[in-house]
VOKOL-782616 format. One record per residue (C-alpha): residue number from 1; residue in one letter; x, z, y. Coordinates in steps of 0.02 Angstrom, whole numbers. Each point is the difference from the previous one (the first is absolute). Example, Ala and Ser with C-alpha at 12.3 -4.5 7.8 and 13.67 -1.06 7.14 Angstrom:
VOKOL-782616
1_A_615_390_-225
2_S_69_-33_172
END
This chain:
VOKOL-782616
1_X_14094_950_178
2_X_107_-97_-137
3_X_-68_17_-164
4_X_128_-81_-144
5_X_-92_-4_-177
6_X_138_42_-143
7_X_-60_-66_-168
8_X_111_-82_-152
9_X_53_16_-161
10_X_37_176_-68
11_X_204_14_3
12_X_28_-155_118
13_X_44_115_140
14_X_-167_79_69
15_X_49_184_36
16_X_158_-84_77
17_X_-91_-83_114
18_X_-109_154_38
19_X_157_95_24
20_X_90_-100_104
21_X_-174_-40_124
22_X_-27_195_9
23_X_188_23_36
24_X_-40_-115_156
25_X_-122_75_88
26_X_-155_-48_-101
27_X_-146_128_-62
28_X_-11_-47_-187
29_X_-127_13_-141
30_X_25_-17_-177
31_X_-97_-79_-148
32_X_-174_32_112
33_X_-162_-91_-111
34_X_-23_-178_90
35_X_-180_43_21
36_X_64_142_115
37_X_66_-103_119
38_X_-132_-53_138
39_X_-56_168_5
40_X_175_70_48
41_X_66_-133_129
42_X_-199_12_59
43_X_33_195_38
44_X_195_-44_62
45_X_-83_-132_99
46_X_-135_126_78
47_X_96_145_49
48_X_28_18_182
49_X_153_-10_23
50_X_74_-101_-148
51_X_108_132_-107
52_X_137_-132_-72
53_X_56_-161_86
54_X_93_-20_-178
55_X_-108_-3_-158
56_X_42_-60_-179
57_X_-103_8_-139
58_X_61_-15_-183
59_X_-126_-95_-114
60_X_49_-40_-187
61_X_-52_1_-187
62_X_8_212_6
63_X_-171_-18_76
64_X_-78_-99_-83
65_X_-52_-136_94
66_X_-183_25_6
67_X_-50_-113_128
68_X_149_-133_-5
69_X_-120_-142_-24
70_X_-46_66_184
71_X_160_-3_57
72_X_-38_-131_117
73_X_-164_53_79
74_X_100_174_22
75_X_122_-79_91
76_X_-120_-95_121
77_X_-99_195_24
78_X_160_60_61
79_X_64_-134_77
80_X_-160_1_139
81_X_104_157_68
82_X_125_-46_139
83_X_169_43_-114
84_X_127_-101_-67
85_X_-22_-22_-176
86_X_146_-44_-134
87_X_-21_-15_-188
88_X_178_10_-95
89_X_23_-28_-175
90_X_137_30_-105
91_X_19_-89_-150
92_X_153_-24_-130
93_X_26_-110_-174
94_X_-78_88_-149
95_X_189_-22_-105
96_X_49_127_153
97_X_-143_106_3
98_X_30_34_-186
99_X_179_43_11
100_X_-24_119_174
101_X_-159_94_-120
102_X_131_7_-151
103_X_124_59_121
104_X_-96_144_67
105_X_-109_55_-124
106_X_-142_-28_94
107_X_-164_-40_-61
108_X_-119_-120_68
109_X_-131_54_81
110_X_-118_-131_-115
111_X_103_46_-151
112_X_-79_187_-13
113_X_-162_-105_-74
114_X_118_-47_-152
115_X_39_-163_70
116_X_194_-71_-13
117_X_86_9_128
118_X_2_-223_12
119_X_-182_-8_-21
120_X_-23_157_155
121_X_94_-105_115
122_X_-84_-159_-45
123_X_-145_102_38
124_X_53_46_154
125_X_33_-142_60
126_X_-187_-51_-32
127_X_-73_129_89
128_X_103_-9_141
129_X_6_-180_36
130_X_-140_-14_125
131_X_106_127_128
132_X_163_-98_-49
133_X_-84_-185_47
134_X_-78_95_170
135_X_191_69_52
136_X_59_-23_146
137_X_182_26_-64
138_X_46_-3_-184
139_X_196_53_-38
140_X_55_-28_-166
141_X_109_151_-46
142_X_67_-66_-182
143_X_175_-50_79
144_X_12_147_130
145_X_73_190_-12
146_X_-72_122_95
147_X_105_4_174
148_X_-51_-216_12
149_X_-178_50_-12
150_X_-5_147_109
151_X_103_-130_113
152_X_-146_-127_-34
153_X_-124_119_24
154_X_57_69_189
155_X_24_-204_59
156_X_-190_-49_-46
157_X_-85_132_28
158_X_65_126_92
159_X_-34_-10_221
160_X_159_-73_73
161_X_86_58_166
162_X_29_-152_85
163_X_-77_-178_5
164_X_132_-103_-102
165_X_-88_-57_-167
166_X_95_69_-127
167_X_61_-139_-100
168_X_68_12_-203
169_X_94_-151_-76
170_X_39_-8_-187
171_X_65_-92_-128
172_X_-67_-24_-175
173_X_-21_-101_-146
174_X_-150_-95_-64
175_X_61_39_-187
176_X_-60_171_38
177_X_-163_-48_115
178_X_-29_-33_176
179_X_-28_186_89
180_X_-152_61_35
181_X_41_44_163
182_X_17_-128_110
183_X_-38_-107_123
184_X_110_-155_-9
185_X_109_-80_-148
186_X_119_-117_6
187_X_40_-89_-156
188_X_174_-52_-5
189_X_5_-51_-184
190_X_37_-170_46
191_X_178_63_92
192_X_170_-28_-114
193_X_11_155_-128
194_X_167_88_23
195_X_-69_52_-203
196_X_86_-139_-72
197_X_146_17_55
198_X_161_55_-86
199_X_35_162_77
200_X_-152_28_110
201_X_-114_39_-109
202_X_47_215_-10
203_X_12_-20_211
204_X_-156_26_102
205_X_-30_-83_183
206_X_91_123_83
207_X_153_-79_-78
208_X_119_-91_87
209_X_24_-139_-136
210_X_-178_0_0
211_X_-29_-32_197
212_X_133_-131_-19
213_X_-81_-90_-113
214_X_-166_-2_59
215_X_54_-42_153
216_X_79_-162_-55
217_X_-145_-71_-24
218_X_-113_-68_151
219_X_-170_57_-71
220_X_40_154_-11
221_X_32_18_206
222_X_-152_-105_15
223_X_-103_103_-91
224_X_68_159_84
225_X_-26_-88_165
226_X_-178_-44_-18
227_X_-45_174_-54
228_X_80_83_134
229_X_-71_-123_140
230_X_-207_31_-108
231_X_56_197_33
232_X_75_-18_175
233_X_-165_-92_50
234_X_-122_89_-93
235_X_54_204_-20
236_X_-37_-6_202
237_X_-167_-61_-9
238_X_-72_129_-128
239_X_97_124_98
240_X_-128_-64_133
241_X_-129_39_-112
242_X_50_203_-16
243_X_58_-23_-188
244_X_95_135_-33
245_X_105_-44_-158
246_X_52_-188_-76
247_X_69_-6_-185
248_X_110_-162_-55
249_X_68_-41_-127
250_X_125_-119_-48
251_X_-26_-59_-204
252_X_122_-94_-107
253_X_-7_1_-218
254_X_108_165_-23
255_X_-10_79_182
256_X_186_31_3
257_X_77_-181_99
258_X_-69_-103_104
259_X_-150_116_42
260_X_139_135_25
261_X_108_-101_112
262_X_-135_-61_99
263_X_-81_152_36
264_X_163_104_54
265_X_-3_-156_113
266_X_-162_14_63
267_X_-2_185_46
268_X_186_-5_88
269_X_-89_-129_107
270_X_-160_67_43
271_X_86_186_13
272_X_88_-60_158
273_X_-160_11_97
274_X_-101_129_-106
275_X_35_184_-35
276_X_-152_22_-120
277_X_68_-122_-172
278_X_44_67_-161
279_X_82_-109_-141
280_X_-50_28_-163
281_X_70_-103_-172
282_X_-149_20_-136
283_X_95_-53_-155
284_X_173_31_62
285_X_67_144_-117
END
């Protein structure tokens, strides 16, 4: 049985995630009390024969969190059980959790006490960090819409049909924070920046004034070259290991150049021998 865990902060994306994890096959649960939880996978577990192969289990501030100081002891109770245990969290900046509650009207689910809505989430956070600092995967949803999480969503964590690691390369930029979601970064900060540049600045990396000029330059082919040799040499051997999914991601100041241009690059490349790679520009609007 795979069991994925579903906990984060209330409008980062959780009933989204549910959704879109039901929608692929997977018997889900919502806001069940964490002290619940050993009892259910025990009788899962116990019944002869297994009724789900898919389970997912919503766990978040709506329930209280009773027992989250054992959230770690819970997992080890279950995790004695021969499944395949994920813990996802989904987190998001507070500036964007205020506007999407302004947005929709919503109301906190800390804020019925009489709390404001900054201090709930602040809140939150505190209760929940044990089961964010124990997660497997944690996807920061503050620069996403809907369809790139779902899309996020069915590459982590949903079972794939063939045995290519699926692989996701984006850009972004470190003004705006590395992403939580990752597995490699490559800082190429120290590349020319097509930025200063009379007439480049409103172009992004897909640009062809903007690939001309960073290809001028020799770093910037050196840089691209040692890159794509670390992933030609390494993606293979984690593919050895039965990894299922890889995130980079390619970093410059503004995430609309060089880590633009060299990303497009990378994933032309690599996309000649894969069929499972997405492309994906963070801060590109």
């Amino acid at each position: 049985m795979k069991l994925v865990i579903v906990s984060g902060l209330s409008g980062s994306g959780k009933t989204v995630a549910l959704h879109t994890l039901e929608d692929s096959g997977f018997y889900c649960i919502d806001n069940l009390p964490l002290g619940m939880l050993p009892e259910l996978i025990d009788n899962m577990i116990n019944t002869t024969p297994v009724p789900y192969d898919l389970v997912a289990i919503a766990i978040d501030a709506r329930s209280g969190i009773d027992n989250s100081d054992r959230f770690g002891e819970i997992m080890q109770q279950i995790g004695m059980h021969q499944l395949e245990l994920k813990i996802l969290f989904l987190t998001c900046d507070t500036s964007r959790l205020l506007k999407r509650f302004s947005e929709t009207r919503r109301k906190h689910p800390l804020s019925r006490s009489g709390l404001p809505l900054a201090d709930a989430i602040q809140q939150e956070k505190k209760l929940l960090e044990e089961i964010h600092a124990n997660a497997d995967l944690a996807i920061d949803s503050s620069s996403m819409n809907v369809h790139e999480l779902r899309q996020m969503i069915i590459d982590r964590l949903t079972p794939r049909s063939g045995s290519e690691m699926g692989i996701l390369i984006q850009s972004f930029g470190f003004k705006n924070g590395v992403p939580a979601d990752t597995d490699f970064v490559f800082d190429v900060r120290c590349l020319p920046n097509p930025h200063w540049e009379e007439g480049l600045k409103p172009l992004s990396g897909r640009d062809l004034a903007v690939i001309k000029y960073l290809e001028s330059y020799a770093d910037v082919e050196e840089m691209y070259a040692s890159i794509h040799q670390f992933l030609t040499t390494w993606i293979p051997r984690f593919e050895q290991e039965n990894r299922s999914y890889m995130a980079i991601s390619i970093g410059c100041t503004g995430g609309k150049h060089r880590s633009v241009y060299l990303a497009e690059r990378l994933a032309k490349a690599l996309g000649q021998q894969r069929t499972d790679l997405s492309l994906r520009h963070r801060d590109l609007s």
